[in-house]
PyMOL commands that place a pseudoatom at each C-alpha (Angstrom):
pseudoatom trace, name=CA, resn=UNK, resi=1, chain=A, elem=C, hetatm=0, pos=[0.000, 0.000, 0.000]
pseudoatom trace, name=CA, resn=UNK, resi=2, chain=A, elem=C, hetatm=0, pos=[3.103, 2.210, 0.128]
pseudoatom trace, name=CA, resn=UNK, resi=3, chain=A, elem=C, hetatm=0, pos=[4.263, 1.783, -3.151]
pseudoatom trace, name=CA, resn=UNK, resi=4, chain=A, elem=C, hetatm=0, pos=[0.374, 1.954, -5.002]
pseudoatom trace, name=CA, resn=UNK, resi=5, chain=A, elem=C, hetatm=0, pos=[-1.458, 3.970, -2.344]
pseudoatom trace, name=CA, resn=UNK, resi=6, chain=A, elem=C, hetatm=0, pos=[-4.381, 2.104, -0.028]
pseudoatom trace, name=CA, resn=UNK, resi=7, chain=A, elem=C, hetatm=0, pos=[-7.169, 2.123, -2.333]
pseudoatom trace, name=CA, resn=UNK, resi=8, chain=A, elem=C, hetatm=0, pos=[-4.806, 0.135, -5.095]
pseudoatom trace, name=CA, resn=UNK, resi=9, chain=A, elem=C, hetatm=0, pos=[-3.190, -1.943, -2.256]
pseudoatom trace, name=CA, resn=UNK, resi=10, chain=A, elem=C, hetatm=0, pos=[-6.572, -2.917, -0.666]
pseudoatom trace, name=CA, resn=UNK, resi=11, chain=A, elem=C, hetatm=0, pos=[-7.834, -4.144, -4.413]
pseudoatom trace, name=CA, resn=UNK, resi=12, chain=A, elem=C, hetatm=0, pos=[-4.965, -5.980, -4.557]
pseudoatom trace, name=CA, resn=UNK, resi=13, chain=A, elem=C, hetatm=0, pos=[-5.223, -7.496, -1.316]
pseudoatom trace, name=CA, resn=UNK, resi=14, chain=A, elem=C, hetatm=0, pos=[-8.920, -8.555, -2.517]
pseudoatom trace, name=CA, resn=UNK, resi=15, chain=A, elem=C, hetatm=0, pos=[-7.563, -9.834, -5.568]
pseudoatom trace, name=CA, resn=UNK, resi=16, chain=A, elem=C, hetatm=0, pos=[-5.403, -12.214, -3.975]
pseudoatom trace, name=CA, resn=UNK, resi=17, chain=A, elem=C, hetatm=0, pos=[-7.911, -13.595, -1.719]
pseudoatom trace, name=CA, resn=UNK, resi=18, chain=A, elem=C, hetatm=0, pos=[-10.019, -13.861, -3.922]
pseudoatom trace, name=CA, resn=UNK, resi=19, chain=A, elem=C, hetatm=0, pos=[-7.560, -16.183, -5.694]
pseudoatom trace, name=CA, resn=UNK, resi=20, chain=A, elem=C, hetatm=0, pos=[-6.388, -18.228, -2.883]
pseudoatom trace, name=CA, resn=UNK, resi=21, chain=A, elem=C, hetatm=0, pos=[-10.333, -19.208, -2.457]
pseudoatom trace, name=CA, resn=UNK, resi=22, chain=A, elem=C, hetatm=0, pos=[-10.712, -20.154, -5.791]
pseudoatom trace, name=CA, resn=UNK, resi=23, chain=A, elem=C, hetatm=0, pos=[-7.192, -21.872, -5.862]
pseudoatom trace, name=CA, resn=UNK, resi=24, chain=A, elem=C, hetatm=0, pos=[-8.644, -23.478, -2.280]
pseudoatom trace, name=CA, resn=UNK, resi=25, chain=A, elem=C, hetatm=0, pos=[-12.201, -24.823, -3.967]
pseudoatom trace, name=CA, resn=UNK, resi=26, chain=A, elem=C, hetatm=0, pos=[-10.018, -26.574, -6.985]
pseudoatom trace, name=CA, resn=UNK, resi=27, chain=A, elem=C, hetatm=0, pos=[-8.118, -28.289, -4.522]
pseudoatom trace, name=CA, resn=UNK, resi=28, chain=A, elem=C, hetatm=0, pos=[-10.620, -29.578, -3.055]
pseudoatom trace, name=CA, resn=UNK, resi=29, chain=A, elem=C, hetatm=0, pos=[-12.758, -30.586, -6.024]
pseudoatom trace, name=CA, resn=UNK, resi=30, chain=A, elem=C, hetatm=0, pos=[-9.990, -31.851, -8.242]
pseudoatom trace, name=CA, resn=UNK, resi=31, chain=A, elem=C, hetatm=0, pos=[-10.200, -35.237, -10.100]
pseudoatom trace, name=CA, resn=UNK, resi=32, chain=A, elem=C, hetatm=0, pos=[-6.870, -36.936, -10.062]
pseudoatom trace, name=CA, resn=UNK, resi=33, chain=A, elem=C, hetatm=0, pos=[-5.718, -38.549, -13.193]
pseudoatom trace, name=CA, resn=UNK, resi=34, chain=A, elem=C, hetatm=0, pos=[-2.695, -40.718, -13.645]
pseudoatom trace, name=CA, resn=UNK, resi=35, chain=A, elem=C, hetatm=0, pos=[-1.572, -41.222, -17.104]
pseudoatom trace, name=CA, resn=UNK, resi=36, chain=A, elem=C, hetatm=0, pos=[0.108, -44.578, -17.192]
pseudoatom trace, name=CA, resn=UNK, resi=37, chain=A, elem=C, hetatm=0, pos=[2.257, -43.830, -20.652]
pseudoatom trace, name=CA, resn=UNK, resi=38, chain=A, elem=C, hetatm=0, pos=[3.600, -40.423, -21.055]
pseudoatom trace, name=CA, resn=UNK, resi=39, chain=A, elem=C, hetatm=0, pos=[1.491, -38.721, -23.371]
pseudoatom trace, name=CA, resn=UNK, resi=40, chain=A, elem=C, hetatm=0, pos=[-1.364, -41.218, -23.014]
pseudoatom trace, name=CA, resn=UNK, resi=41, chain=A, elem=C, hetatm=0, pos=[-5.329, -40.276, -23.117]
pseudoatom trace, name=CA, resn=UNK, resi=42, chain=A, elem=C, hetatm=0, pos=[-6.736, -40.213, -19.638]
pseudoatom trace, name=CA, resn=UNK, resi=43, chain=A, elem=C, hetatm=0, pos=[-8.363, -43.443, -19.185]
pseudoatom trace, name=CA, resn=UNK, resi=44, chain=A, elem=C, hetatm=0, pos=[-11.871, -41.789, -18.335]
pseudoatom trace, name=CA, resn=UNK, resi=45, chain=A, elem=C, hetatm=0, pos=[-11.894, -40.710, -21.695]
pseudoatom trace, name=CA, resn=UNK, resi=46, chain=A, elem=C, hetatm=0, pos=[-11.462, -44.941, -22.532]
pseudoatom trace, name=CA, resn=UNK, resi=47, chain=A, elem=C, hetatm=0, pos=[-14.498, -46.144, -21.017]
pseudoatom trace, name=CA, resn=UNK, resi=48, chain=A, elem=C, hetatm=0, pos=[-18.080, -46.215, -22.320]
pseudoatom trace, name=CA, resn=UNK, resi=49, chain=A, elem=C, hetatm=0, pos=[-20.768, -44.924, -20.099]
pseudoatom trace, name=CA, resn=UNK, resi=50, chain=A, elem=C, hetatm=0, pos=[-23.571, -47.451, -19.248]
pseudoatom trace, name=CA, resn=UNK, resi=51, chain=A, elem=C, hetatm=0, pos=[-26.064, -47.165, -21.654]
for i in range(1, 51): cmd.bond("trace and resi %d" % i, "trace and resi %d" % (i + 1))
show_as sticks, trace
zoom trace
């Protein structure tokens, strides 16, 4: 806030939080996938849905 004044700092701070939340929710909502070959298709995208 010294460098950009306190109405620039504070929308910076708010910025940032509002990133580490979002960065938070993906973390905990992420789908791990493990490719088995380098380069290989996910193998979700390998199996048919029940029809």
């Amino acid at each position: 806030m010294v460098h950009v004044g306190e109405t620039a700092g504070a929308e910076i701070a708010d910025l940032l939080n509002n990133l580490l939340e979002e960065v938070e929710e993906l973390r905990r909502t992420k789908v791990s996938i493990t490719r088995i070959v380098p380069g290989q298709q996910p193998v979700h995208e390998f199996i048919e849905e029940p029809v």
